[in-house]
N, C-alpha and C positions, 0 to 999 in steps of 0.2 A: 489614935484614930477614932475615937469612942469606947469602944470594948473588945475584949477579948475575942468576942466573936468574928467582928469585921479584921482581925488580922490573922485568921482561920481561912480564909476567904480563897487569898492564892493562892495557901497552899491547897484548898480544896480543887479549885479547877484545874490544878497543876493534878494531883491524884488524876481527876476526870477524865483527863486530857491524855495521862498515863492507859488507866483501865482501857479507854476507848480505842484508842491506839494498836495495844497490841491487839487488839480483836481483830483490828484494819477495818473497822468502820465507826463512825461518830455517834452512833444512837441519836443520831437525827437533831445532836443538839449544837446548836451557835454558841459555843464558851467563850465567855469573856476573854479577851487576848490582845495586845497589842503589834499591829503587822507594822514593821520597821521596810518602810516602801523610796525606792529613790533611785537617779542613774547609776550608770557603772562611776564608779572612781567618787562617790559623793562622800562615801566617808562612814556607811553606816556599819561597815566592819570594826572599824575604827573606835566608835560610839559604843559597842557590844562589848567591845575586849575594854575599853575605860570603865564599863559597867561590872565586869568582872574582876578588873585590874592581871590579869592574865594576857598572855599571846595564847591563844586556840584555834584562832579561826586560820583558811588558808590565806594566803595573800599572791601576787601575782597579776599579771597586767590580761586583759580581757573580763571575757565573763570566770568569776572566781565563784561566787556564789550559784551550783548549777541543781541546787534541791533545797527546796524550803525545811532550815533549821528550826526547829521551836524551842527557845530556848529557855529552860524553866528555872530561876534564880531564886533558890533556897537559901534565908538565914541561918548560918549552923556554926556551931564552934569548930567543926572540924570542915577542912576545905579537901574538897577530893570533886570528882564529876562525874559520871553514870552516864550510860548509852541504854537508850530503852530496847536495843537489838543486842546487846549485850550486855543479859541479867546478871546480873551476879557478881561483875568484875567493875571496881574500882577503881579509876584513873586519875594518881597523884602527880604525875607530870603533865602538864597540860602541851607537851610536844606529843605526847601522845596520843591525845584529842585529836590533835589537829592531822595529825597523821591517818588516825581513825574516821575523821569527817572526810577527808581525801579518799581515804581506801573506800568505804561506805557510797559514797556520792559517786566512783567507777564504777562500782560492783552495779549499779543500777543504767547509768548513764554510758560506760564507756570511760574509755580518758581522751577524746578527743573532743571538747568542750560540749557535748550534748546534755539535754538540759530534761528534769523529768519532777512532775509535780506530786510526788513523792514525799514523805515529810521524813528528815530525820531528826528522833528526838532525843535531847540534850538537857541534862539537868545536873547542874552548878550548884556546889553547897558551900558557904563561903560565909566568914565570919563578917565582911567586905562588902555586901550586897543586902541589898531590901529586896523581901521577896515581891517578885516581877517575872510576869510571861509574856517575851517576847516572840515575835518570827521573822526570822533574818530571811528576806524574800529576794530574789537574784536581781541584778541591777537589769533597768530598762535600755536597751540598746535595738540599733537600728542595723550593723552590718552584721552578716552570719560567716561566722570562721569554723573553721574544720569540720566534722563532722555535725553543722547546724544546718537545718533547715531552711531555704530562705524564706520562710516566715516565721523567721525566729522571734522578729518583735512582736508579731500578733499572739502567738505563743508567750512569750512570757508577759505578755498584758492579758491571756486569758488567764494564766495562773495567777498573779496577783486581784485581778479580779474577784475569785474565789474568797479568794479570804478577805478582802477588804470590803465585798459587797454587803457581807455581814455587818445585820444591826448591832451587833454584840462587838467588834470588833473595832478599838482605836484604831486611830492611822497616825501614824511617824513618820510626819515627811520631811525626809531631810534634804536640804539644798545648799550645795557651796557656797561660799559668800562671793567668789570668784565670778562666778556667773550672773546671769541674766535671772533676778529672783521672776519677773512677772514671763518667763518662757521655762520654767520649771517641770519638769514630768510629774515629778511627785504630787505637786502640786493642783497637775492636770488632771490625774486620776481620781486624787480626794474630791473635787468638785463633782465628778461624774456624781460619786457614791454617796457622797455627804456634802448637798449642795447648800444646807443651812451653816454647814463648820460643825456643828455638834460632837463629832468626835475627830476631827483632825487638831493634831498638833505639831507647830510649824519646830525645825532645828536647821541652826544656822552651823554649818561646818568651815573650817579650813578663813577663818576671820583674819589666822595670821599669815593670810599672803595674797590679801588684798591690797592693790595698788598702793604708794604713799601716796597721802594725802585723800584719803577714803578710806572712809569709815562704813558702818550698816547698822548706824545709831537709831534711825529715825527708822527703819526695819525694825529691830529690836524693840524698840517702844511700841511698835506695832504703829506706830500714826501713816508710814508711804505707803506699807502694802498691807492692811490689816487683814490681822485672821482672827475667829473669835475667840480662841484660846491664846494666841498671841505665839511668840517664838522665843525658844532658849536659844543664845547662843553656846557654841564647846568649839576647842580648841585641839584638834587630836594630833597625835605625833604625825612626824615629818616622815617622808620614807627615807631620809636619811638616819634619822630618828629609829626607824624600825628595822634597817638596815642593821646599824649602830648596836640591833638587842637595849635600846634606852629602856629602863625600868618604868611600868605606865605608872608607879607610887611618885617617880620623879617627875613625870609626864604630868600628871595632877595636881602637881605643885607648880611647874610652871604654868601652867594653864591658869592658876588661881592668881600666880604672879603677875602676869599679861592683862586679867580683867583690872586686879588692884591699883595697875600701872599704867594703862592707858588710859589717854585723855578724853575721850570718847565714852569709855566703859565705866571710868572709875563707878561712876556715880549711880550704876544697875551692878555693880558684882558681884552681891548676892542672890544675886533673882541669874546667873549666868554659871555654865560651867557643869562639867557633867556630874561634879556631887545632887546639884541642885535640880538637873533634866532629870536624876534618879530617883530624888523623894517628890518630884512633881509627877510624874508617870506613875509611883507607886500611889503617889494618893487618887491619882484621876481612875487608874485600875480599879481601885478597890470601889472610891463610887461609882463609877461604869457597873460593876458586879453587884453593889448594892442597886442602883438602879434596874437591873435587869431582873433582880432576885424572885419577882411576882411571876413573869416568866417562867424563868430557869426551873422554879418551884412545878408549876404547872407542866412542864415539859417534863421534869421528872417522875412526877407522880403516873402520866399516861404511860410512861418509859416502864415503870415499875407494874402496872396494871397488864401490860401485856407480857411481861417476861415472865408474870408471876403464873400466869397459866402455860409456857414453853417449862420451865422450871420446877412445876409440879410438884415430878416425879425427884427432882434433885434436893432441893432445899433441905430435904431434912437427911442426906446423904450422909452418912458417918462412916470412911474407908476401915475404922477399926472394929464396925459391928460383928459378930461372926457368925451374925445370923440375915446377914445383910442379903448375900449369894440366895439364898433359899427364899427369903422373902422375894426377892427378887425373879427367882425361877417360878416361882407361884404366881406371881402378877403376870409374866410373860405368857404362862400357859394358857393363864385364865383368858388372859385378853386373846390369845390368839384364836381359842374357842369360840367366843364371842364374836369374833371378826369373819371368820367361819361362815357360824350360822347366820350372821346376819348378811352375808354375802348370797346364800341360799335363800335363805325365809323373803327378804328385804329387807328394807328399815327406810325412814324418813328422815335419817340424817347421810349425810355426802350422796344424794341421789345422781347418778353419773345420768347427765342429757346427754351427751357426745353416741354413747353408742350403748347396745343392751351387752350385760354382765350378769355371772353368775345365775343365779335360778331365774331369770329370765333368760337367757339363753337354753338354759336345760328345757325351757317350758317351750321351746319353739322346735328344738328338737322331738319332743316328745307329740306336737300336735300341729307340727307343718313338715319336718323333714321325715319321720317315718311315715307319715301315713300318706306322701308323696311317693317314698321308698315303696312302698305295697302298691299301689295302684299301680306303677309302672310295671310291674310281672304278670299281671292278669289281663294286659288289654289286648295282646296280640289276635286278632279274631281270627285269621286264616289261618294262624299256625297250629290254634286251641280247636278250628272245626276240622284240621285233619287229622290231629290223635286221636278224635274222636271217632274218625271212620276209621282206623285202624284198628282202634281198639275194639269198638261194635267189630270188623271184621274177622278179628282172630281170636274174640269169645266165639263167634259163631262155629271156627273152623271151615270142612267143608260144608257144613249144611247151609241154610237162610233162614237165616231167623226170622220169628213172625213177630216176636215181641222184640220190646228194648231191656234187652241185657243189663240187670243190677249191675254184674260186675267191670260191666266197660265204666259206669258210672263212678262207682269206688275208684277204681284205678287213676282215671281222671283228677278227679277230687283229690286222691290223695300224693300226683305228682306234682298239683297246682299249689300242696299244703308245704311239701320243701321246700318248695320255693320263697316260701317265708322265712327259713332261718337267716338265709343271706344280708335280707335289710333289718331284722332283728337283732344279730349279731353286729352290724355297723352304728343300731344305733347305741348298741353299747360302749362300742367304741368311741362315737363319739361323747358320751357322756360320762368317759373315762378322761376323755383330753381336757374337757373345763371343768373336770375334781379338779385334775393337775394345776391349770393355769390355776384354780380359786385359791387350792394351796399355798403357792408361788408368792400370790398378789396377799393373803394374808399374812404370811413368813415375813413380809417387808417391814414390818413396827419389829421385828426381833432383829434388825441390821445392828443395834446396837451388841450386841452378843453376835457372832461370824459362827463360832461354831455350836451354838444351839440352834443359829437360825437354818445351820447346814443338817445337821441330827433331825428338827423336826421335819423338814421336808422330808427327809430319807425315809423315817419311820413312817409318817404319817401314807406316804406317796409308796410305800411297800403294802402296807395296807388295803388302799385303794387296790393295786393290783393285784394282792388277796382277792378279794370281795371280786374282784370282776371275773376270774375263773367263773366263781361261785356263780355268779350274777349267768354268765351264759351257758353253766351247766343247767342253771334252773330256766331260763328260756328254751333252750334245747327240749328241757323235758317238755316242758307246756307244747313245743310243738309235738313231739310223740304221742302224748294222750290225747292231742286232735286229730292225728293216725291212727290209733287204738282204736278209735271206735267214729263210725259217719253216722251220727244221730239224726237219722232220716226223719225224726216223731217232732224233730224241735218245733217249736210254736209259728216261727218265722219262717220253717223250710216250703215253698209253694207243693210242692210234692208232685205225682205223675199228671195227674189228671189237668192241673193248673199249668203245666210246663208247657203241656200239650197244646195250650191254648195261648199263650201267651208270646210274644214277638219282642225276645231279649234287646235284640238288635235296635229296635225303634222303642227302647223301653221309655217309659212316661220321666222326664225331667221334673226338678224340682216348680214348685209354684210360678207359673208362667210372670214377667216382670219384676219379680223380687230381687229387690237390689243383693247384690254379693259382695261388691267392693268397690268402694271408690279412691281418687287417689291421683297424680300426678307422675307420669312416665315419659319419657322423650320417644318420638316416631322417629326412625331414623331411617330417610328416604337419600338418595343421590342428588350430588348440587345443583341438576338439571332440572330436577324435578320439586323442587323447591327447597332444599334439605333438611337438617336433622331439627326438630321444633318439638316443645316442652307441650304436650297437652294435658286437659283433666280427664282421667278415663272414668268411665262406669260401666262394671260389668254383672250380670246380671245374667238370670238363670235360660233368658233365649238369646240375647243380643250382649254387643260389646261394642258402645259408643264412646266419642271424645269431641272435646269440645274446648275452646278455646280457650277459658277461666275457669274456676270455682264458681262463678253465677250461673252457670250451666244456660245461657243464654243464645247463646252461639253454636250450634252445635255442626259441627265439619263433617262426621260421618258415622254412621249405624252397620256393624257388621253383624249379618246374624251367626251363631253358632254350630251352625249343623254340618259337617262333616269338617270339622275345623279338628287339626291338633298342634302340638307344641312341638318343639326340636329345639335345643341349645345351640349358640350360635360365638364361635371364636372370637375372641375381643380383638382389635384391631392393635395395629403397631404404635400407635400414639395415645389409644382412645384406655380410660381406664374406669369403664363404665362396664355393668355385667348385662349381658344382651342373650334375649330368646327369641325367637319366631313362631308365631303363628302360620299355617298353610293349610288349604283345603287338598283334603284326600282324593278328590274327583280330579285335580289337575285343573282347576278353577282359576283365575284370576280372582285374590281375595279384594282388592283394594287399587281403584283404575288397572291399568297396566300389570300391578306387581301380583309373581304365583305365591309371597308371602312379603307378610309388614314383621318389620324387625322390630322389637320396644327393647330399652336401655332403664337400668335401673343405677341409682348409684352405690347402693349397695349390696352383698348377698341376700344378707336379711331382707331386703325387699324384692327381690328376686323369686327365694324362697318363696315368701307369703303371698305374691302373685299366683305363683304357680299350684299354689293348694289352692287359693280361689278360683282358680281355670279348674280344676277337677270337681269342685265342689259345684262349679257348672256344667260339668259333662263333657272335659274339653280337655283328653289324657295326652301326655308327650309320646311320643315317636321313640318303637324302640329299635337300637340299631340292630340289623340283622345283616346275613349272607343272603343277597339276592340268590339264592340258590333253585327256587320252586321250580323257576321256569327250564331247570333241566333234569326236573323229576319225571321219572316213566311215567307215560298216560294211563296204567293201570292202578296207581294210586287214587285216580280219583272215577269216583260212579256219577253214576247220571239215574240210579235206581230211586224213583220217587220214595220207594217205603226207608233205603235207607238215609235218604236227606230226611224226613221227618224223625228218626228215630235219633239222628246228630242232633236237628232243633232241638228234640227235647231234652235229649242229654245235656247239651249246650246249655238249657234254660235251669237245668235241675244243677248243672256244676256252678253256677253264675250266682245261683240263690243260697245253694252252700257257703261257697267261698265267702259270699258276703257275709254273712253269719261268723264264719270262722277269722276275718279280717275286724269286723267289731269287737269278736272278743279280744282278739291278741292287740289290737290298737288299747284294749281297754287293761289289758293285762299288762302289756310292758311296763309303763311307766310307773303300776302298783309292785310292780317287781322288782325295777332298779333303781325307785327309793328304797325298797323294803331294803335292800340287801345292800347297796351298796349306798347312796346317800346318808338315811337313818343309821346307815350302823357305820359309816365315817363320824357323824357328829357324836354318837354315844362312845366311840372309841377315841374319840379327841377330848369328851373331856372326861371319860372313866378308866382310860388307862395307858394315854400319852406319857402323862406326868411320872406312872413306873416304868416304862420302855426307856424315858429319856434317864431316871436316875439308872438302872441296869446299862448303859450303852456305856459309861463312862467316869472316870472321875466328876465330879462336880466343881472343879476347885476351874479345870480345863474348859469344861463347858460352859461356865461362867464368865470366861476370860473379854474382858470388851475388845473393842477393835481401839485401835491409836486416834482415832477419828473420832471415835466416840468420847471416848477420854481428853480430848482437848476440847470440847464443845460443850461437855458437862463442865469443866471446870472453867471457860470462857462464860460461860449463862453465869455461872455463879460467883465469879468475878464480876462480874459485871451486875450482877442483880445486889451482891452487897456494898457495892459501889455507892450506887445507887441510893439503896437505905442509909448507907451512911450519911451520902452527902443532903439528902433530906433530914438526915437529926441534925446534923450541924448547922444547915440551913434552919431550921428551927429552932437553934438555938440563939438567932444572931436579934440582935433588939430592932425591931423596925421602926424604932424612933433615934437611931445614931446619925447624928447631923452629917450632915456630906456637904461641901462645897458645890451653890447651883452653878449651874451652865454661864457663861459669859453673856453679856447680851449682844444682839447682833451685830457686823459692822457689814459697812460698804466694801465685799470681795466681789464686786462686778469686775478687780481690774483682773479678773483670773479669767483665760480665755475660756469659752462654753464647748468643750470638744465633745460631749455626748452624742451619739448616734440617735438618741431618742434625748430633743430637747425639754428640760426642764419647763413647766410650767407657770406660767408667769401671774403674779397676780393681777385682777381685774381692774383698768384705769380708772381713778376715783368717778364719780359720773358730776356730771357739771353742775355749778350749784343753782340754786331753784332762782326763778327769774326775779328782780327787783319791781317794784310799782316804778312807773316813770315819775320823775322827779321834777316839780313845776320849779322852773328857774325863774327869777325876779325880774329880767328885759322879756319873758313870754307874758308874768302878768302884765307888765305898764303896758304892752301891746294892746291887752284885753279891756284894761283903763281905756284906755283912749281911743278906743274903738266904740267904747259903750258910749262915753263922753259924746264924741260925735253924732253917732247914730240919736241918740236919746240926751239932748240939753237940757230939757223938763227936769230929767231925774236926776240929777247929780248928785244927792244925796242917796238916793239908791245906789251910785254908781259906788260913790265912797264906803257906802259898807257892803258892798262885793270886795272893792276891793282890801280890806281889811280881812274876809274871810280869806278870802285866794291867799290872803300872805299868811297866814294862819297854818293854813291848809299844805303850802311848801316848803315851807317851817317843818311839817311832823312827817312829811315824807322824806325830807332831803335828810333829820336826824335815821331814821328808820332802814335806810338805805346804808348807813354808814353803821349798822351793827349786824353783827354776824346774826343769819338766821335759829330761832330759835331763844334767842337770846335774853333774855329779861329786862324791863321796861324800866332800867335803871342805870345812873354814870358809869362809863367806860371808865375801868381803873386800870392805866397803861403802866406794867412796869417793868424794872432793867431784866431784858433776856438775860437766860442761867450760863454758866459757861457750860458746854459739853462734855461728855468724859472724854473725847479724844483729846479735848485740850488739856 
């Protein structure tokens, strides 16, 4: 074949084809292969076993072939055959094979003829064979028996499809000599897929039981029905023959006897016969494979490029290091630290857009849902100015007080200061549930190890729940030492004289029009009323407008703020959208007809962050209560002018507190439960994970991979050394080894056009450029003897016009008779060449 190299070749794709294989997937590459395509009963079982010189295949009347075989034909001194589904075992009987392709082909299919594009693969080592990669593809038929589909033929025309649609891949179409060669299937398909012939090659079967007195000589030759690689005839055993158990070594001699002996054949019998369809397929393989090699090369190298970063961590893998476990528990930990913090801190690599994560979640907890949480305990205004006259009344006792009682005021203040552990302690809670989940979500790069990935959660997630004691013993405390002591002197407290004067109730709003938020929410009104529609809202520190786009051009309606608040609102039975209300306090119609507009968010987080912006406008939720006032004794409440001023100013002095004491603890949480519980999760993950996890357990146990892991490390690295091999070898092979070129074309228009999407056609020559008209000799003697006429005087004039004119049609009439372009010299005519058909 030229070198050493080029007959490297199939056994390399045949390795490729292996490696690839058992992964169950191709690494995306078209390997050189030749697909053996044709009807049920055409013979190409027949063709297989005279290749191998064996019986292996099944045999049997229907579809017999019902899973794509690849069958990989190794030269070896020793003859045995191998199932790539069963490593390791050796099959010297080749009844056994066949046995084993039957069992194999149910175990997927069934056994009532169903058919499934599945490959099994087969490799034949045989002193007898040139190496050769075939694929026995199931015969094309048209009725569905037993357990088949009725579209069984479109099914098995999609799976030969597959494989034959590949650039890479020959075509072996075999056709009985029995039949009708120009109504052939085989035939009909190679044209779809390879409409130039390039890689189809024709086989004539079953030659010995064509009619007497017909032959398929002039097939053969290729001259009645040409193909560009032309057609071998073979001669395969009879099913009596095969019946009989005939030896295919005896089978091959007659078939060699048959070409030598008939009269027809004699004179091709070397170019016939299935020794000769064997070293012509072997050699077309091989340059098929050197032709694709620029390819193949390139596709390897990308193949190699990505694996090598999936493989990393593998490639320098050595199961016998004994320091492999520990290096390895080292990387695990270190990376899981890393994955950690960087879930916390951020990072600029895998930024998740779908939804907010890790320390962005904490940071929303920390600066929309608590300080939501706090606002909501402070706003009850009726319920906050009667413990105030209670309290003014039962400092007083029986007297009447002339002043305002310090200690109603403390008392006040400090049952409105409990009421902060409640959303302090929840937002610890929650910022205990997304340690958890970040844990969870970074544990996942340790699946390759089960039970370190189960240890580090435990430990790490025991911790956490440490630290969060810790975490709300020390918020607990912070709120005691704001009960310790009412630092009436603070800077910001307005103090008596200020309370006195000042109108908490109508207190001064943030900068009048200052936008607060903008943003897109659905109005969700009843279908009567127009219904539910997406506006742009802007809200803003008096009003809360929407409008019909982000051009803010349109605007539908202006609601001002003022005695407006929120209420959560139950999500519907279909709808899965998070929905609040707005409503005025007076019992107002907010919006036409309705006494509140519902808005729909689609997510919590944007739920949430609305609703801090409604506070941030002066616009608190509803909080539920027991209508119970209205069957409180009427001596609960006064009508004593000194003591309603003496509530105001309490009211104004508990109002200015509180707010004081909500800044700091807003400003204290979140320095808290980083201090203690985030910061001291990441210093404890990576200063003293790595001794919890050696103290918890053997190392030998914690190191143990899963069976999953272990088959995908050693699949990556099969496959990645595959890969480098077959590029050394590929690089080894000379790219100047001569290869037999392509045939040239022939006239296969008699092959019918069945593509679905027709081939297109070359462009009809365009018509050749136009000729000067040619003055013929009865136009000039016209022109003579017109002139003559007209003018008798001039007759010698007339006679040398006419001399020019004949001159003149003389150099048109040659000019006309040469092909354009042509040079101004004798046409040298001579005997046409014979053609190579002839």
């Amino acid at each position: 074949m030229g070198n050493r190299g080029m007959e490297d070749l199939i056994p390399l794709i045949n390795k490729l084809q292996d490696a690839f294989s058992s992964i169950g997937q191709s690494c995306n590459l078209d390997l050189p292969q030749i697909a053996v395509v044709g009807g049920q009963s055409a013979g190409k079982s027949s063709v297989l076993e005279n290749f191998v010189g064996r019986d292996f295949l099944p045999r049997g009347s229907g579809i017999v072939t019902r899973r794509p075989l690849i069958l990989q034909l190794v030269n070896n001194k020793a003859e045995y055959a191998e199932f790539l589904h069963c490593k390791g075992r050796k099959f010297v009987d080749f009844d056994e094979v066949r046995q084993e392709i039957e069992a194999e082909t149910d175990r997927i299919t069934g056994s009532n003829k169903g058919i499934s594009p599945i490959p099994i693969n087969l490799r034949v080592y045989s002193p007898h064979v040139l190496n050769l990669t075939l694929i026995d593809l199931p015969g094309m038929t048209k009725v569905a028996v037993g357990d088949q589909p009725p579209d069984i033929e479109h099914q098995i025309r999609d799976m030969i499809m597959q494989f034959i649609s590949r650039e890479s891949c020959l075509i072996l179409a075999v056709t009985p000599a029995n039949t009708d060669l120009a109504n052939s299937d085989a035939l009909k398909v190679a044209k779809e897929v390879d409409p130039q012939g390039l890689r189809t090659i024709g086989v004539i079967t079953k030659l010995d039981l064509m009619d007497e007195g017909t032959d398929a000589r002039d097939i053969l030759e290729n001259k009645l029905l040409p193909l560009r690689r032309g057609y071998i005839g073979v001669v395969n055993r009879s099913q009596k023959d095969i019946d009989g158990r005939k030896d295919i070594r005896a089978a091959l001699a007659a078939e060699r006897k048959f070409f030598l002996s008939h009269p027809s054949y004699r004179h091709m019998a070397e170019r016939m016969g299935t020794p000769h369809l064997q070293k012509a397929l072997n050699q077309q393989l091989t340059n098929h494979i050197r032709d694709t090699l620029p390819g193949l090369r390139s596709k390897l190298q990308s193949q190699l490029l990505s694996l090598e970063k999936e493989v990393e961590e593998y490639k320098n893998f050595r199961p016998d290091d004994p320091t492999r476990k520990t290096k390895a528990l080292l990387q695990m930990v270190q990376q899981f630290g890393v994955d950690f913090e960087k879930c916390i801190e951020g990072s600029g690599d895998q930024v998740d857009t779908a939804e907010l994560s890790g320390g962005a979640r904490i940071n929303r907890i920390f600066h929309e849902r608590f300080p939501f949480e706090l606002v909501k305990i402070v706003f009850d205004e009726k319920e906050l100015r009667r413990e105030i006259s209670h309290a003014i009344k039962n400092v007083h006792g029986v007297r009447t007080g002339l002043f305002t009682p310090d200690l109603a005021f403390e008392t006040i203040v400090k049952k409105q200061i409990r009421k902060l552990k409640e959303p302090s302690l929840k937002c610890v809670d929650l910022v205990v549930s997304e340690l958890t989940t970040l844990v969870r979500k970074s544990a996942n790069k340790l699946g390759s190890y089960p039970r370190l990935r189960e240890e580090t959660e435990r430990i790490v997630t025991t911790y956490v729940r440490e630290r969060e004691n810790k975490t709300k013993d020390q918020v607990l405390l912070l709120i005691d030492i704001e009960l310790s002591y009412i630092n009436t002197n603070h800077e910001d407290f307005i103090g008596f004289a200020n309370a006195q004067q000042r109108n908490i109730v109508n207190k001064k709003r943030a900068i009048p029009n200052q936008v607060i938020r903008k943003g897109w929410l659905t109005l969700n009104i009843s279908i009567m009323k127009g219904g539910s529609k997406e506006y742009w809202f802007i809200l803003t520190a008096e009003s809360l407008s929407w409008y019909k786009d982000e051009e803010e051009k349109e605007k539908k309606y202006m609601l001002p703020l003022d005695n407006l608040k929120l209420r959560d609102v139950e999500k519907g039975f279909m709808s899965t959208k998070h929905i609040f209300a707005i409503f005025n306090t007076e019992q107002r119609n907010v919006y036409k007809d309705l006494r509140q507009i519902e808005l729909a968010c689609d997510l919590q987080e944007d739920m949430d962050s609305w609703k801090a912006s409604f506070l941030r406008a002066g616009v608190y939720p509803e909080k539920d209560q027991v209508e119970s006032e209205e069957a409180a004794p009427a001596d609960t409440f006064s009508m004593d002018p000194q003591l309603e001023r003496q509530v105001e100013t309490i009211r104004n002095l508990v109002d200015s507190y509180i707010g004081i004491v909500n800044k700091t603890i807003r400003d204290l949480m979140p320095k808290t439960i980083m201090h203690l519980m985030i910061n001291g999760a990441k210093d404890f993950i990576h200063s003293e994970l790595l001794a919890y996890l050696y103290s918890s357990g053997d190392q030998n146990s914690l190191m143990e991979e899963s069976a999953d892991q272990a088959q995908r490390r050693d699949e990556m690295l099969r496959m990645y050394h595959a890969i480098k091999e077959a590029l050394s070898i590929i690089g080894d092979i000379s790219t100047s080894t001569v290869s037999t070129p392509a045939p040239p074309p022939v006239n296969d228009t008699w092959i019918p056009e069945t593509s679905p999407t027709p081939q297109r056609r070359p462009p009809t020559s365009a018509p050749p450029p136009s000729r000067p008209p040619v003055l013929s000799l009865p136009v000039l003697s016209a022109w003579f003897l017109l002139i003559v006429l007209t003018y008798p005087f001039s007759f010698i004039i007339s006679l040398w016009l006419w001399v020019c004119l004949t001159f003149v049609s003389h150099y048109f009439s040659s000019y006309s008779r040469r092909p354009p372009g042509a040079p101004n010299r004798p046409t040298i005519i001579r005997p046409a060449e014979p053609s190579l058909l002839d």
